[in-house]
C-alpha positions as CSV (number, residue, x, y, z in Angstrom):
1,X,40.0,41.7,75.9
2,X,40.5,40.0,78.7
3,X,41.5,36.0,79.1
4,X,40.5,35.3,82.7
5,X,42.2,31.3,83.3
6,X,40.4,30.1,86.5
7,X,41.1,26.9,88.5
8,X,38.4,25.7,91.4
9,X,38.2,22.8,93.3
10,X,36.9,22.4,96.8
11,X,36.6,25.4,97.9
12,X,40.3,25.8,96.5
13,X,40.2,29.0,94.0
14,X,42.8,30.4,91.8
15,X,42.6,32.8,88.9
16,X,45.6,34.0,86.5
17,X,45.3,36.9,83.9
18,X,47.5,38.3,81.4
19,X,47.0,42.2,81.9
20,X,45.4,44.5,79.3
21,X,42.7,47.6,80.2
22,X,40.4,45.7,80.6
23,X,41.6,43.4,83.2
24,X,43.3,46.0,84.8
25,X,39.5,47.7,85.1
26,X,38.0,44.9,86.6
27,X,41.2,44.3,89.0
28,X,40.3,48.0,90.3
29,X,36.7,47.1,91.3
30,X,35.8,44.9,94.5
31,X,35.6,41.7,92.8
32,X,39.3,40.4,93.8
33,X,39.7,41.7,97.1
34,X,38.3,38.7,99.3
35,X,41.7,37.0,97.4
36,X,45.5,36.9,98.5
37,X,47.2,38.4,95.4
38,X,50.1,38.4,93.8
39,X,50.9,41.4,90.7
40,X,53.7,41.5,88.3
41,X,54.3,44.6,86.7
42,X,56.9,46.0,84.5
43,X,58.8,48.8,84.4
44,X,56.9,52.3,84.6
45,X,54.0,51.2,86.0
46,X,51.6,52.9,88.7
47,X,49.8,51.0,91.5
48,X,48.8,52.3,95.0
49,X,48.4,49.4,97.8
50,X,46.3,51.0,100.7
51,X,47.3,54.6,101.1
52,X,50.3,54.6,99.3
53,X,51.3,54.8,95.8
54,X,53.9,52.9,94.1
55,X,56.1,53.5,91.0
56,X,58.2,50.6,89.2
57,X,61.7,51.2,87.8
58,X,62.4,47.5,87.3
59,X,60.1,44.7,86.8
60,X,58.3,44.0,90.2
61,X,56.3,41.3,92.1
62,X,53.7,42.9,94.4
63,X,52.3,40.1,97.1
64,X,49.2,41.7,98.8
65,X,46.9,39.9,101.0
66,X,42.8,39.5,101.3
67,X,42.5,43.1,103.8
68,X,44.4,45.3,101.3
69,X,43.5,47.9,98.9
70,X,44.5,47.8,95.0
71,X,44.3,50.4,92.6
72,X,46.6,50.0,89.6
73,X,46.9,53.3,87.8
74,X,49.6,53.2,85.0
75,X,50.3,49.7,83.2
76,X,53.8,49.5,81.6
77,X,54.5,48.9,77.9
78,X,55.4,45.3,78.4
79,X,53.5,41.8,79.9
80,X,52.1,42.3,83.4
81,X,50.3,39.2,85.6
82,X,48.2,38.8,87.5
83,X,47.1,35.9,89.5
84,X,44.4,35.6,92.9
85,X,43.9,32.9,95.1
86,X,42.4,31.9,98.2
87,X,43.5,30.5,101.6
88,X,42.2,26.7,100.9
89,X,44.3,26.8,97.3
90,X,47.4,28.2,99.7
91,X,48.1,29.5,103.1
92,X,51.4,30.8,103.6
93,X,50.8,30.4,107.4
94,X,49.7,26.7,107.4
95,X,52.9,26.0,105.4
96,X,55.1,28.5,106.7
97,X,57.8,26.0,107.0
98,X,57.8,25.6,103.4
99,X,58.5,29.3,102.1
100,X,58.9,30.9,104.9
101,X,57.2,34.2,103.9
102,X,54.6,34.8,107.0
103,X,56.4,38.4,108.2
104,X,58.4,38.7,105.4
105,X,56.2,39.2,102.1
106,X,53.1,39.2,103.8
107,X,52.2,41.1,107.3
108,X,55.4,42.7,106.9
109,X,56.1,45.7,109.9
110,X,57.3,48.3,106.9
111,X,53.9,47.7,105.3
112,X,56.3,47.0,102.1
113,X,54.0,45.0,99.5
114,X,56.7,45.6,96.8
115,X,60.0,43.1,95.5
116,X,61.7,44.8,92.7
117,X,63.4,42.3,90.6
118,X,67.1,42.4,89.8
119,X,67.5,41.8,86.1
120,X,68.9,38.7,86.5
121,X,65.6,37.0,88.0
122,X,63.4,38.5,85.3
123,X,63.5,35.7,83.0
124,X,63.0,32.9,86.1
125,X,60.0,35.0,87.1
126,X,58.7,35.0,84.2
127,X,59.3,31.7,83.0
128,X,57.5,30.6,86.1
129,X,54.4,32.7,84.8
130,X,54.6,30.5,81.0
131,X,54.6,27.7,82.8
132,X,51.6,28.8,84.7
133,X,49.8,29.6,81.6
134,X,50.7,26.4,80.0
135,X,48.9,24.6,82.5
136,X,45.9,26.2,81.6
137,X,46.1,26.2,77.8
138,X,46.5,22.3,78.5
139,X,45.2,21.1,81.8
140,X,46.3,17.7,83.5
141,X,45.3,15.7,86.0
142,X,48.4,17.3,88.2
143,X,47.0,20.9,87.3
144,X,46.5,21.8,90.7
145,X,49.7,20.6,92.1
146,X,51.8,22.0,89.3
147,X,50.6,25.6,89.9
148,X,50.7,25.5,93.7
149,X,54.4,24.7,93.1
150,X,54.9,27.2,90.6
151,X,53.6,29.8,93.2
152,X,55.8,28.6,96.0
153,X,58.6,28.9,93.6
154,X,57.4,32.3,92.6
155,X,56.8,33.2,96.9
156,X,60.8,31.7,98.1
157,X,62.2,33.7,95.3
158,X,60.3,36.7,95.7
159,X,61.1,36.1,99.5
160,X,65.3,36.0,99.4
161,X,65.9,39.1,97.0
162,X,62.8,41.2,99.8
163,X,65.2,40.1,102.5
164,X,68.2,41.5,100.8
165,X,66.0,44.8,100.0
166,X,64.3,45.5,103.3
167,X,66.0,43.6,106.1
168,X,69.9,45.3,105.4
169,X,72.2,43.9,108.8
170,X,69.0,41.6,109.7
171,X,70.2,39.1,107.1
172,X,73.9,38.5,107.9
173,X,72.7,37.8,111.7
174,X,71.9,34.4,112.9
175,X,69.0,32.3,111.9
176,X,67.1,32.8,114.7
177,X,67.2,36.5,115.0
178,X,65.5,36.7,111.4
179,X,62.6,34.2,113.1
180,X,62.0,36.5,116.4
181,X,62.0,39.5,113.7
182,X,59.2,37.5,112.1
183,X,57.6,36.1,115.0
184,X,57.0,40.0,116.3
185,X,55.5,40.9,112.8
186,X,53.4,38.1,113.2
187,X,52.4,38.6,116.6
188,X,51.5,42.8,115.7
189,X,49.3,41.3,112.8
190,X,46.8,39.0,114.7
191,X,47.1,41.6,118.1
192,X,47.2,44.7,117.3
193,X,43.1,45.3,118.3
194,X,43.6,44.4,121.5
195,X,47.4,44.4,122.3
196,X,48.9,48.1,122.1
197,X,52.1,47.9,124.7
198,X,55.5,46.8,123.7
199,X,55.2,44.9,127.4
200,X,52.5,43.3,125.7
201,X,54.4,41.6,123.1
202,X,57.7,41.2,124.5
203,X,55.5,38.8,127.1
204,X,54.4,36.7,124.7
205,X,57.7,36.6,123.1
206,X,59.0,35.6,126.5
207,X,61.5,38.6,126.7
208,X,61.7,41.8,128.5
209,X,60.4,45.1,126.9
210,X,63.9,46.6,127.1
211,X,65.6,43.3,125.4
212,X,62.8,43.6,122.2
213,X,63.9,47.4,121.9
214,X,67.8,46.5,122.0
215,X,67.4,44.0,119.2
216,X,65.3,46.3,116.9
217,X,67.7,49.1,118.1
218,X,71.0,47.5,117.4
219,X,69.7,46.2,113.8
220,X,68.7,50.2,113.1
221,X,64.8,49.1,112.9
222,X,61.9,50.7,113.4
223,X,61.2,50.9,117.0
224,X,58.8,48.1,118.1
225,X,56.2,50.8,119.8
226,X,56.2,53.1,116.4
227,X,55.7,49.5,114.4
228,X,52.5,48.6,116.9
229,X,51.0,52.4,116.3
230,X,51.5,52.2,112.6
231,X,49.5,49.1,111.9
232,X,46.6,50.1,114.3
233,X,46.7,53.4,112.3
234,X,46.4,51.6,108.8
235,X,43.9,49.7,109.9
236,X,42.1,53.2,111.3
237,X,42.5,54.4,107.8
238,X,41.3,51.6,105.9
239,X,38.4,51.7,107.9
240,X,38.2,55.8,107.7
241,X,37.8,54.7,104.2
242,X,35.8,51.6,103.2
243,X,33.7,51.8,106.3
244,X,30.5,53.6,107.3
245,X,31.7,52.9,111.0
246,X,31.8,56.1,113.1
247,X,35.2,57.0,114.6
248,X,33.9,56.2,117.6
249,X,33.3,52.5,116.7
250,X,36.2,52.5,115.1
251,X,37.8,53.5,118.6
252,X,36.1,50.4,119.8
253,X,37.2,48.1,117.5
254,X,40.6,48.9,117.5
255,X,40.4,47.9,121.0
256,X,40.7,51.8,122.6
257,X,37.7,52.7,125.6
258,X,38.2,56.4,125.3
259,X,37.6,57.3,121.9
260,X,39.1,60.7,122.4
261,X,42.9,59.0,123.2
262,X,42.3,57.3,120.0
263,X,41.8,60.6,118.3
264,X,44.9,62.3,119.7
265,X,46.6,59.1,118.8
266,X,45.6,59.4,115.2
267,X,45.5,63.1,114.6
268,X,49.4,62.8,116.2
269,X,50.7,60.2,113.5
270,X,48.6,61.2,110.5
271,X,48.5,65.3,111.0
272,X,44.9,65.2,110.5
273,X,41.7,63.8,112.5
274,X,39.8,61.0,111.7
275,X,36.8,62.8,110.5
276,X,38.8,65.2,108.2
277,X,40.9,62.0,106.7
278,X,37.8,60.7,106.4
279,X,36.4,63.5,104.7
280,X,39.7,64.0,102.1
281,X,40.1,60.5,101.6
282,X,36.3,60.5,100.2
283,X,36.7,63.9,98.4
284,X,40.1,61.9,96.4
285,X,42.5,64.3,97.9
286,X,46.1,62.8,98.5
287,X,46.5,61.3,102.1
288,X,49.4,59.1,101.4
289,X,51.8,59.0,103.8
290,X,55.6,60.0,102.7
């Protein structure tokens, strides 16, 4: 059985669920994926997040946003959570200042929805999910405000040890570098339709093309052009497979006039055309990417 805890108030929506087979089926259908989400799972657990498939060796926090696909496949022996909410209950851009996840956690360039926990921040993350559920076995008037602060917790935690994962020399360099690293994986997330150059971005950022390679060169990142190409091909995919666009519209939408370059780039990055990813994807052969 599933206990499905559930808070709503002008238009601001949250849900929290202990996992079990039944919540895990229902977390596997469309209902949850207009929501921002945020998984726990323990060790030797299963989940894929878009195209690719993820396996836990440590207790994990997932953070995975409204556009993103969710399958969880193998539940581990122990307690697993899992809590949806929507932008009104909490908008990590609105109060970026706060936890300072936007490009970190969330519209991240390495498409890394995954924070593996070191055993030392087990018991604070789950602590912070018994306090959640004792809000809802006995509800106050500060409910709302009480959970919203148990999820920021849950977010600037989840937030430092990523950093530490993910972002290697990146975090032993200034302040400010770490915020243009963000800015730019903020900037590919709202542009990448219509903005497709390095030049592009490297304008708004007000720096030249060359100077936004350097910095992503000298920290040993991926190479700004590579990051622009890999989103606009995720978002290719996802629509290869949850849309009945053509490729051609999918061209379009993706902000590409000559359908045909778009195929070329796609078939180049993938190994495969649209239509036949298309086609394997619906058939449920493997087209993660390693």
């Amino acid at each position: 059985m599933k206990t499905l805890n559930f808070f709503e108030s002008n238009y601001k929506k949250l849900g929290f669920m202990v996992l079990s087979q039944d919540a895990v089926d229902e977390i596997n259908t469309d209902a949850y994926k207009p929501y921002i989400k945020v998984l726990y799972l323990p060790e030797d657990c299963s989940v894929t997040i878009d195209f690719k498939q993820y396996k836990t060796t440590a207790s994990s926090l997932f953070f995975i946003n409204s556009n993103q696909y969710l399958q969880i496949e193998k539940e581990g022996k122990t307690q697993g959570y899992f809590m949806y909410y929507n932008r009104d209950f909490y908008c990590v851009q609105i109060h970026d200042a706060e936890v300072a996840c936007d490009g970190l956690l969330f519209n991240n360039i390495f498409e890394m929805p995954m924070t593996a926990l070191p055993d030392k921040e087990v018991l604070f993350v789950e602590g912070i999910y018994n306090q959640i559920q004792e809000e809802f076995d006995a509800p106050d008037a500060s409910q709302e405000e009480m959970i919203r602060t148990y999820l920021k917790q849950l977010i600037i935690k989840a937030t430092r040890i990523w950093k530490v994962q993910q972002l290697g020399a990146l975090n032993n360099e200034p302040s400010r570098e770490m915020d243009f690293f963000r800015d730019f994986s903020r900037l590919v997330e709202i542009h990448f339709r219509n903005k497709h150059t390095v030049a592009d971005y490297a304008d708004i950022l007000g720096v030249a093309p060359k100077t936004l390679s350097n910095k992503f060169n000298r920290l040993e990142l991926k190479q700004p052009n590579d990051i622009i190409k890999d989103r606009i091909i995720l978002e290719a995919k996802r629509l290869l497979g949850y849309s009945s666009l053509s490729v051609k519209e999918i061209a379009y939408q993706l902000g590409y006039d000559d359908p045909a370059y778009f195929n070329r780039l796609f078939t180049n990055k993938v190994g495969d055309t649209p239509s036949n990813f298309r086609k394997k994807y619906l058939q449920g052969k493997n087209v993660q990417l390693e």
